[in-house]
LUMMARBA-33369 format. One record per residue (C-alpha): residue number from 1; residue in one letter; y, z, x. Coordinates in Angstrom, 2 decimals, m for minus. Example, Ala and Ser with C-alpha at 12.3 -4.5 7.8 and 13.67 -1.06 7.14 Angstrom:
BEGIN
+-----+---+---------+---------+---------+
:   k : r :      c2 :      c3 :      c1 :
+-----+---+---------+---------+---------+
:   1 : A :   m4.50 :    7.80 :   12.30 :
:   2 : S :   m1.06 :    7.14 :   13.67 :
+-----+---+---------+---------+---------+
END
This chain:
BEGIN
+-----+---+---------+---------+---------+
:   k : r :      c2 :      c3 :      c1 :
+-----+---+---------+---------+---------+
:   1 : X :    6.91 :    5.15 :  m11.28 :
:   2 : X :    4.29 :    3.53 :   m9.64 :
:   3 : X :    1.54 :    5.15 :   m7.51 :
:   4 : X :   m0.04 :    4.30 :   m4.07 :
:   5 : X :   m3.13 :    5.54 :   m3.00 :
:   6 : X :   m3.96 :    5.47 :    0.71 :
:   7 : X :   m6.83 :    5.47 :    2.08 :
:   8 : X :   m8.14 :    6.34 :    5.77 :
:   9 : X :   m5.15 :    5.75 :    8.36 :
:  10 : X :   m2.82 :    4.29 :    6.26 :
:  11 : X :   m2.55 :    8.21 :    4.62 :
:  12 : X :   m2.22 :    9.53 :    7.99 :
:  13 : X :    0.32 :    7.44 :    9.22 :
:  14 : X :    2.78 :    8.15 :    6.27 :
:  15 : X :    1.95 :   11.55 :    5.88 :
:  16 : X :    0.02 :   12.05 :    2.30 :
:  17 : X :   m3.13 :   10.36 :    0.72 :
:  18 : X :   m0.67 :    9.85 :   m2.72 :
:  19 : X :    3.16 :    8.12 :   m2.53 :
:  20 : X :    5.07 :    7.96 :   m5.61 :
:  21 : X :    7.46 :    4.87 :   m5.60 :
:  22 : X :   10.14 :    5.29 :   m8.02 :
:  23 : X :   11.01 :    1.94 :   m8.82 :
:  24 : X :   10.61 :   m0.51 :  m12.22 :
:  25 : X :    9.25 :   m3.24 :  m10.25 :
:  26 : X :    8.20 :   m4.38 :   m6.34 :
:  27 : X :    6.00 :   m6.72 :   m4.52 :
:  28 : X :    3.00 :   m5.67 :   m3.32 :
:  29 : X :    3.71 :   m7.09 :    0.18 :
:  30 : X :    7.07 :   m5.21 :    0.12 :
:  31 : X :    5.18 :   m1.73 :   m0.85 :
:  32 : X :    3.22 :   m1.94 :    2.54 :
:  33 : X :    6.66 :   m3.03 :    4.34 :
:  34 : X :    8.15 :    0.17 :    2.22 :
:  35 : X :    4.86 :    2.69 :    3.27 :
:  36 : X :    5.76 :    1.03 :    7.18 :
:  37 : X :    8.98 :    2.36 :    7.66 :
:  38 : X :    8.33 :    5.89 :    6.24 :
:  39 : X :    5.31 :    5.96 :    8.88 :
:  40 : X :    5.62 :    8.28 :   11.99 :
:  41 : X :    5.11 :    6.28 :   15.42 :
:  42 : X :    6.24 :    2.90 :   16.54 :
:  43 : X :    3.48 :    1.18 :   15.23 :
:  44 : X :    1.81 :    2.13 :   11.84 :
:  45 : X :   m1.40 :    0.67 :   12.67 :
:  46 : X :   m1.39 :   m1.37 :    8.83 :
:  47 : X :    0.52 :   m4.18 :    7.96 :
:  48 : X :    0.57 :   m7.05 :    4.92 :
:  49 : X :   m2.17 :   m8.76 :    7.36 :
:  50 : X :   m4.75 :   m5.98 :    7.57 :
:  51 : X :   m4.43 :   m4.15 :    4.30 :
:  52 : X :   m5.78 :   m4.79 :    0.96 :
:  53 : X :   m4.29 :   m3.61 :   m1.48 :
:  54 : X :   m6.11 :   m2.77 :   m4.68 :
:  55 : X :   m3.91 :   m3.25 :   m7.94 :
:  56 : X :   m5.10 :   m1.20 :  m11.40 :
:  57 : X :   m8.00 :   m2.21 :  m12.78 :
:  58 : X :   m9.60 :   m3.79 :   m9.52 :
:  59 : X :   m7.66 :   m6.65 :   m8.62 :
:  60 : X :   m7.63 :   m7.08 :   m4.95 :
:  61 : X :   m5.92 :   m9.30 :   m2.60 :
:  62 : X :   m4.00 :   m9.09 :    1.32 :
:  63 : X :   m0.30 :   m8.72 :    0.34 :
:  64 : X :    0.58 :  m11.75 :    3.11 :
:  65 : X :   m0.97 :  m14.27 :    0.97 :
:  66 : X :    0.82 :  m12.98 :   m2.79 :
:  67 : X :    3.61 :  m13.16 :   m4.57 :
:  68 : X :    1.60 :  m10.09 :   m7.31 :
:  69 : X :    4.54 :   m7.80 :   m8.53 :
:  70 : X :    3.30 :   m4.46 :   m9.09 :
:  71 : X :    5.22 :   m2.90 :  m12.39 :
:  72 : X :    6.06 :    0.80 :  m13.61 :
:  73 : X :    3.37 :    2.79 :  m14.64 :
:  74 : X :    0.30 :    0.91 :  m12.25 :
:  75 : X :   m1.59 :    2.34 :   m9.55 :
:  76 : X :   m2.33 :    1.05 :   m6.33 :
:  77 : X :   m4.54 :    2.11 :   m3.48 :
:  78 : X :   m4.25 :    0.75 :    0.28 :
:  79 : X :   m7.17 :    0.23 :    1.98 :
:  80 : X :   m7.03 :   m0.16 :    5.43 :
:  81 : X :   m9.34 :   m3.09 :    7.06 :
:  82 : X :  m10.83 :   m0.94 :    9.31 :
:  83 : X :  m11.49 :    1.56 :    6.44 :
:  84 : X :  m15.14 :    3.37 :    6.97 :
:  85 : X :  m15.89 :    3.31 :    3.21 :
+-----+---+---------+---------+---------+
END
């Protein structure tokens, strides 16, 4: 199980601050694609370009420029570029 935080918009757009992905194994780039198409709306307002995703224990990085494959049991939060803090 791994589970995704998201912060500011991001949470609104799919409905829930906390998303529990039931899955051994994913790329981090394909958890914002997942998160996307469980959104409400035509357009999500966060993509792989203007999200950083933050992976356990701090590591940080915009899912359109790596390959990171985020395993069962880690956490992840979404932070949305435009995030307020």
């Amino acid at each position: 199980m791994i589970t995704v935080k998201c912060l500011g918009h991001i949470g609104t757009a799919v409905g829930g601050a906390e998303i529990k992905l039931d899955m051994a194994q994913v790329g981090a780039a394909e958890i914002v694609d997942i998160l996307r198409s469980r959104a409400v709306g035509p357009d999500p307002g966060f993509s792989r370009f203007n999200t950083l995703v933050m992976v356990g224990d701090g590591e940080a990085f915009v899912p359109a420029t790596s390959t990171r494959t985020v395993m069962d049991g880690e956490n992840v939060v979404l932070i949305p570029f435009s995030h307020g803090g």
